[in-house]
N, C-alpha and C positions, 0 to 999 in steps of 0.2 A: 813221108816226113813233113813237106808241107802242108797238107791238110792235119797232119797232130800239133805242127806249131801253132796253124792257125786254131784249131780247136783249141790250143791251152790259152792262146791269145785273148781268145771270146771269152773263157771260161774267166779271164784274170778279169778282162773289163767288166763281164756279168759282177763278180765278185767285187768289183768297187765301185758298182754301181750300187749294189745291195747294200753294201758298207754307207755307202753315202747318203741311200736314201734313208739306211738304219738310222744315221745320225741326224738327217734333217726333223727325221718322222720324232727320234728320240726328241729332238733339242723340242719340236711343236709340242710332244706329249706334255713334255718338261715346262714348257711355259704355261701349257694348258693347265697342266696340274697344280704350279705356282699359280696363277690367275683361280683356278676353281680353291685353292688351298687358302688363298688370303679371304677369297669372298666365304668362306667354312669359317675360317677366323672372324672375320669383322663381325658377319651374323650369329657366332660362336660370342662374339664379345657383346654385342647388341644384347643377345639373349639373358647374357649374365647379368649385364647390367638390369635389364628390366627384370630378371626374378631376384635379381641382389639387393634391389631396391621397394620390392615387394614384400618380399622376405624380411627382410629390415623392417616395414613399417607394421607387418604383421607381428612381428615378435618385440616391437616396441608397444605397438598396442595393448600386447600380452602383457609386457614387463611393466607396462603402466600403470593398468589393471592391479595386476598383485601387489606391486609394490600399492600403490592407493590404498588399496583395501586392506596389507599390512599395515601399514601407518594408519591408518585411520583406526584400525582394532589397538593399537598401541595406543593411539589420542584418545580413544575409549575409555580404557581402563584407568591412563592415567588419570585422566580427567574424573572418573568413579574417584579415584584413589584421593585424588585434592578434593575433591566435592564433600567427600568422605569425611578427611580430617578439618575442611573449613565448618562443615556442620557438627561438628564434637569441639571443635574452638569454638565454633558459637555458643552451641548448648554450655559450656562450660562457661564462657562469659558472659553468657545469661544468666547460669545458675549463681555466678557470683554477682552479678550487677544485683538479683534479688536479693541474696543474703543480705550485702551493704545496706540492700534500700529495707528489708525488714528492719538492722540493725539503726540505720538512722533513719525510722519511723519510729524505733522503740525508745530511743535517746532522745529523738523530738518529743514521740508520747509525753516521756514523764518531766521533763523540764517544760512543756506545756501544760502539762497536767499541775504540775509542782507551781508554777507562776499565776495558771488562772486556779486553781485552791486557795494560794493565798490571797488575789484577790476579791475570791468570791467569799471567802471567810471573814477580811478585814470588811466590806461593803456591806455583806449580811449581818455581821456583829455591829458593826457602825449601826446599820437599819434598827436593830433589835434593839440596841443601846439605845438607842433615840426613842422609839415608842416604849420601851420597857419603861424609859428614864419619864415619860409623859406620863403612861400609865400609871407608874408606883408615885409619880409626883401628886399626882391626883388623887391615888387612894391615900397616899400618906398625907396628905393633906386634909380630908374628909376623916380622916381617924383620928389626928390629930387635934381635929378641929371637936369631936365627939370623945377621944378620948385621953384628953389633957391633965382630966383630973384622976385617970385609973396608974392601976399600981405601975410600975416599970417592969414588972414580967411581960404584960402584954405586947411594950414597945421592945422585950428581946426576940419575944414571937416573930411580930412582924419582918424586923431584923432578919431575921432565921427565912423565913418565907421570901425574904426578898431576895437573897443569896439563891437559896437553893430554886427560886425560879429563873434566876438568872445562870446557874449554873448548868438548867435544863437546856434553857436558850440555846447555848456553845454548845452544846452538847449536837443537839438535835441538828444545828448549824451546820457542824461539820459534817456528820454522817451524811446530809443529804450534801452536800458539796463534793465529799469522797463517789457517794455512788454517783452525782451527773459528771464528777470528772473521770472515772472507770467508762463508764456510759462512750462518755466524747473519746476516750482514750480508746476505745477500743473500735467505732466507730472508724475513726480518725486511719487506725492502721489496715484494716478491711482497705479502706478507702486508697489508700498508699499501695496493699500487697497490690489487689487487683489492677490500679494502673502498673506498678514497677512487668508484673508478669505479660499484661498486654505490649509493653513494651517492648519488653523481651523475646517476645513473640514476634512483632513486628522487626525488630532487629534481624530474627534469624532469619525470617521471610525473605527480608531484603537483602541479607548475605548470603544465603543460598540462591533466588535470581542471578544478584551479582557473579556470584560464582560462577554458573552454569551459562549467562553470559559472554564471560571471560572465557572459559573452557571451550566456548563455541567457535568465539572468535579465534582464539589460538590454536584448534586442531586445526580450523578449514585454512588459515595463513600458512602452517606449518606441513600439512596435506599439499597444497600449492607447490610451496616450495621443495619439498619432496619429491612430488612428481615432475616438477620441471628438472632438478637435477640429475635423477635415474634414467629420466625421458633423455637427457642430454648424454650421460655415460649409456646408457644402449644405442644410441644412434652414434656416437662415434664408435661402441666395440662392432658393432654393425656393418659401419663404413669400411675399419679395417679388415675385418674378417674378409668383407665382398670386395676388398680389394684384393689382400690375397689371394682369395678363391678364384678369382678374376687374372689374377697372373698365371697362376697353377694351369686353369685350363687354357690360356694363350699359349704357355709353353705344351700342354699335353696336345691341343691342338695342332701347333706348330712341328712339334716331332711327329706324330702319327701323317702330317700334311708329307712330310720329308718319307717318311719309309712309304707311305702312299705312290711316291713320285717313283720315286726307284725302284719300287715293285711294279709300277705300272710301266718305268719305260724299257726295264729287262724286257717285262712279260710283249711288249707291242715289239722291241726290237727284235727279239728272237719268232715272232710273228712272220716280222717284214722278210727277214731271212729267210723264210721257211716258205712263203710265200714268193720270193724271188727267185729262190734258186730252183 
């Protein structure tokens, strides 16, 4: 009997020996595995951080990219699209700026034409009048002088001849006045179409530069702006994303750390036992 009580005696202190050192060895495993489990974490979070922040810059790079190159195919076209209708306002207000300038080349023409006619009609008949009036003074005088004592038929002659050469004078007078004022008049509006169209030419020149300038300017501002805004909303949905994602696996890290620990310190406690006993 004493030797069976002592036997159950040893057997009870073996057994909480095992017990005890199950728990010391447990509670070691159990810090061990908190201590390995935080440093899985912090390098778990290290990690995120540095590919959340990679990732981010990569995919703002990306989103930079397209978006730029969207907006700018947009700045493109639009800018085709104004270029487009600035040079058909031009061409159209060139082709009216010519119309005007034919129309008041052509109202200049004949009110120039009409003013210098009649001065060149009054100054040539004036001319004409004056030597005609010398001329016939002279022969009428010389006729007169010779033929003072003939019938009066000859002085209706002369009469007659003096008229109708003065009536040639005006005559001749004006036609050649018509055709140098035709001449200048048409002269004149040549003169007029060819600058009004090099104008107009030049006009459109320099509103289509203008244009294409302005279009320049305003896609690469608008381009800028653009990308600075997209570049700012991806790098914040970026930021949150990697934050979440960065919670998610603290927390997947952290539980899988936890079922780690308590399958490790069954599996080592039931070891220590087995190994004790």
């Amino acid at each position: 009997m004493a030797r069976a009580l002592s036997q159950v005696t040893r057997a009870e202190s073996a057994r909480r020996q095992i017990v005890v050192n199950a728990r010391q060895s447990a509670r070691r495993q159990v810090v061990n595995a908190q201590q390995s489990a935080r440093r899985q974490v912090v390098n778990a979070q290290q990690s995120a951080r540095r590919q959340i922040v990679v990732h981010a810059r990569q995919s703002a790079r990306r989103q930079i990219v397209v978006n730029a190159r969207q907006s700018a195919r947009r700045q493109i076209v639009n800018a085709q699209q104004s270029a487009r209708r600035q040079i058909v306002n031009a061409q159209q207000a060139a082709r009216r700026q010519i119309v005007n300038a034919q129309q008041s080349a052509r109202r200049q023409i004949v009110v120039n034409a009409r003013q210098s006619a009649r001065r060149q009609i009054v100054v040539t008949a004036q001319q004409s009048a004056r030597r005609q009036i010398v001329v016939n003074a002279r022969q009428s005088a010389r006729r007169q002088i010779v033929v003072n004592a003939r019938q009066s038929g000859r002085r209706q002659i002369v009469v007659n001849a003096q008229q109708s050469a003065r009536r040639q004078i005006v005559v001749n007078t004006r036609q050649s006045a018509r055709r140098q004022i035709v001449v200048n008049a048409r002269q004149s509006a040549r003169r007029q179409v060819v600058n009004a169209q090099q104008s107009a030419r030049r006009q459109v020149v320099n509103a289509q530069q203008s244009a294409r300038r302005q279009i320049v300017v305003h896609a690469r501002q608008s381009a800028r702006r653009q990308i600075v805004v997209n570049a700012r909303q991806s790098a914040r949905r970026q930021i949150v994303n990697a934050q979440q994602s960065a919670r998610r696996q603290i927390v997947n890290a952290q539980q899988s750390a936890r079922r780690q620990i308590v399958v490790h310190a069954r599996q080592s406690a039931r070891r220590q036992i087995v190994v004790n006993a």
